[in-house]
C-alpha positions as CSV (number, residue, x, y, z in Angstrom):
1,X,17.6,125.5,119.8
2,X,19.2,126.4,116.8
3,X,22.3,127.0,115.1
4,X,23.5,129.6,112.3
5,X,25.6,131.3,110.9
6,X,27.2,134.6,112.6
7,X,26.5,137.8,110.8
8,X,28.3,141.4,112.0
9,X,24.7,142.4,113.2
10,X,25.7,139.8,116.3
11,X,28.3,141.8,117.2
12,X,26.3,143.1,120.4
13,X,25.1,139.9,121.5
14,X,28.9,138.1,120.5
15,X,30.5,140.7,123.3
16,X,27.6,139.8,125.6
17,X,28.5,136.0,125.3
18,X,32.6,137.1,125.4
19,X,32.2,139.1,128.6
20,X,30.0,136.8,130.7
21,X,31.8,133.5,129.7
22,X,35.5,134.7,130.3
23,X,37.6,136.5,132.8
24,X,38.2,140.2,131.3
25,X,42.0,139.3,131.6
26,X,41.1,136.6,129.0
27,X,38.8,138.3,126.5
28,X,38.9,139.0,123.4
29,X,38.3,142.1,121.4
30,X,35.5,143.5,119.0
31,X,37.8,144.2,116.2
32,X,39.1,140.7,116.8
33,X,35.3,139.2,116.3
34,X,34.9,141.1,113.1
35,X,38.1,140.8,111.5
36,X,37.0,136.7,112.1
37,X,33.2,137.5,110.5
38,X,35.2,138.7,107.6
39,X,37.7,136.0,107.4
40,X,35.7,133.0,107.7
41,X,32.4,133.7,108.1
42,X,31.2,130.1,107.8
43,X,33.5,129.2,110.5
44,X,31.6,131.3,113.3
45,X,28.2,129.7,114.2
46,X,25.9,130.9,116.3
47,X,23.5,129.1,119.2
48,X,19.9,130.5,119.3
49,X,17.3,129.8,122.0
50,X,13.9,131.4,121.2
51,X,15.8,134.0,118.8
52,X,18.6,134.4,121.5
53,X,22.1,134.2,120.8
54,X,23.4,131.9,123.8
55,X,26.8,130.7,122.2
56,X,28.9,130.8,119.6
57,X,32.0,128.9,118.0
58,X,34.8,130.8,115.5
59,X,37.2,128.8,113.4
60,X,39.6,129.3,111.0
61,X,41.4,127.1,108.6
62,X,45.2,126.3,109.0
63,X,47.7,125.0,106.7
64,X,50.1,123.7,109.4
65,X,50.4,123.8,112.9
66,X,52.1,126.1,114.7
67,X,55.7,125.2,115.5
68,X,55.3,126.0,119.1
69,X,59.7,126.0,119.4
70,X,59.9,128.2,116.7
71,X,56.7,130.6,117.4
72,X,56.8,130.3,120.8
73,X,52.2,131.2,122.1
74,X,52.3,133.7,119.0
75,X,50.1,132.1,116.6
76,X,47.6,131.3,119.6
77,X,47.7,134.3,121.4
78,X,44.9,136.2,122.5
79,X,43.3,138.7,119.8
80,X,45.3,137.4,117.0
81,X,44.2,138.3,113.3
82,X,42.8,135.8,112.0
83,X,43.3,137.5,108.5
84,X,46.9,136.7,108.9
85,X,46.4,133.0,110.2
86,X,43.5,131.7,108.4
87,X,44.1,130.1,105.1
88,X,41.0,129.4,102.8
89,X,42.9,126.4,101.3
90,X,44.0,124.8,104.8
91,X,43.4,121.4,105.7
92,X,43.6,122.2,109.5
93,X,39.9,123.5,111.2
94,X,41.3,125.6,114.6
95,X,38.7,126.2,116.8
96,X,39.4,129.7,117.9
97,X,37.1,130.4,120.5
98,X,33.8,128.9,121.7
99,X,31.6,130.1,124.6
100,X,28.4,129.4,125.9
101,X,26.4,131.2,128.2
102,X,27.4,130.4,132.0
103,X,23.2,129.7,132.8
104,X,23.3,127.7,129.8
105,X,25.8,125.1,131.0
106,X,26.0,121.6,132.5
107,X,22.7,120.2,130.5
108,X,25.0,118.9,127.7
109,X,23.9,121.8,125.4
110,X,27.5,122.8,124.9
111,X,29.2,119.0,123.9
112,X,26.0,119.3,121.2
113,X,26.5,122.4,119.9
114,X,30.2,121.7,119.5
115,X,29.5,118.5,117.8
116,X,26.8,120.2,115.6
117,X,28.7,123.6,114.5
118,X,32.2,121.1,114.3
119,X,30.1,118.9,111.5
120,X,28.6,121.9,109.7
121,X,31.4,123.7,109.2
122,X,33.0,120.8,107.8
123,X,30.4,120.4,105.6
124,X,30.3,123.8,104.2
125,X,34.2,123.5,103.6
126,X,34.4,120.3,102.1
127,X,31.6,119.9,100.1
128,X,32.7,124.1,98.5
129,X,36.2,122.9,97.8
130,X,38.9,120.2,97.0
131,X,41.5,120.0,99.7
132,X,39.2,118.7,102.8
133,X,39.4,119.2,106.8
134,X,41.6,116.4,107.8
135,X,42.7,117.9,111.2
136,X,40.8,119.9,114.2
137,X,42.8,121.6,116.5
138,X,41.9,124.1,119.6
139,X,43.7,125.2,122.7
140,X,41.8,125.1,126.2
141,X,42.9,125.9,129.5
142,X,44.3,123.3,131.9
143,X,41.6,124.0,134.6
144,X,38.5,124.3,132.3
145,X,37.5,120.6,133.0
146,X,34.2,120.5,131.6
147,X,35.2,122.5,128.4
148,X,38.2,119.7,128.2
149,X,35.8,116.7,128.5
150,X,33.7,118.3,125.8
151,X,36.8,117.9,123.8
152,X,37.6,114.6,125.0
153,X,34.3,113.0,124.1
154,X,34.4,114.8,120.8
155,X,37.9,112.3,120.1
156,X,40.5,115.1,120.7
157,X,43.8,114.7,122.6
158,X,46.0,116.7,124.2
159,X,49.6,116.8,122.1
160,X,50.9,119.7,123.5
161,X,51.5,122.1,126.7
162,X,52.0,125.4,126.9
163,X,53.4,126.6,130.2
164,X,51.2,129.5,131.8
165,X,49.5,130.6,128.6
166,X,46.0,131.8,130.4
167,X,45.6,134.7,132.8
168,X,43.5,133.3,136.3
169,X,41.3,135.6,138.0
170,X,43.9,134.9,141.1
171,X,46.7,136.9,138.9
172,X,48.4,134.0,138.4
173,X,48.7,131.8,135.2
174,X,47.9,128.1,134.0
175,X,48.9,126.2,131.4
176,X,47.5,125.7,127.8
177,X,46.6,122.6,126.7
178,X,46.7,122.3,122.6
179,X,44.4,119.4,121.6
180,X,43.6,117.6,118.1
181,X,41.7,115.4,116.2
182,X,42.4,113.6,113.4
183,X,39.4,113.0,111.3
């Protein structure tokens, strides 16, 4: 297993990952991946088996949070431009989206690579730069358990919800959960 950096060449094997790990109602869109290659390409990391993509993480870099009263689900709604949200000088890591492979799951591959691409990403930002990462932030659906106790091992906490954010396969919707972690 390895991890790298995403490159638009991955754009095949990105949709692969998108449309096997997520309900179509839920996914997001190929312009949307590229516009975030382009935007901060050292926040999308790759997970290789044998020279196979099998997951990926994208990030961008906040300068605040998102007044949810104000903004209402806009700034973390589905196919966002990342051009428009991601701020090179932020001090706020969001994790935009991170998917892994459904045959790939429950052997503790996933909490790793989100540990591992967290870390390098910081890294890479801090050590190119000034102004350091001093908050991670990422929205997860309320009935994803195993993606939310990835998160909750990792140290992050759940500080906000937002009512019926996420499309179910059912038709019907469940909440958002909006976790960070101050680091």
């Amino acid at each position: 297993m390895s991890i790298r950096q995403a490159t638009q060449a991955d754009i095949a094997r990105i949709m692969y990952i998108e449309e096997n790990s997520f309900i179509r109602a839920i996914q997001e869109e190929k312009a949307t991946f590229l516009e975030r290659l382009g935007s901060f390409g050292a926040g999308f990391l790759l997970l290789e088996d044998g020279g196979e993509a099998v997951g990926y993480l994208c990030s961008e870099l906040w300068r605040a949070l998102p007044d949810f009263a104000a903004q209402g689900n806009t700034a973390l709604a589905l196919n966002h431009s990342p051009a428009k949200s991601h701020a090179a000088d932020g001090t706020i890591l969001y994790i935009s989206s991170f998917a892994l492979l459904p045959k790939r799951r429950g052997r503790g591959e996933g909490k790793a690579f989100f540990a591992d691409s967290i870390q390098r990403i910081i890294h890479a930002v801090d050590k190119s730069r000034r102004a350091k990462i001093t908050l991670l932030a990422l929205l997860v659906n309320s009935e994803w358990h195993a993606a939310r106790c990835i998160y909750e091992s990792a140290g992050f906490q759940s500080v906000a919800t937002i009512a019926q954010f996420f499309e179910r396969t059912d038709g019907g919707l469940s909440d958002g959960i909006f976790m960070t972690k101050h680091i």
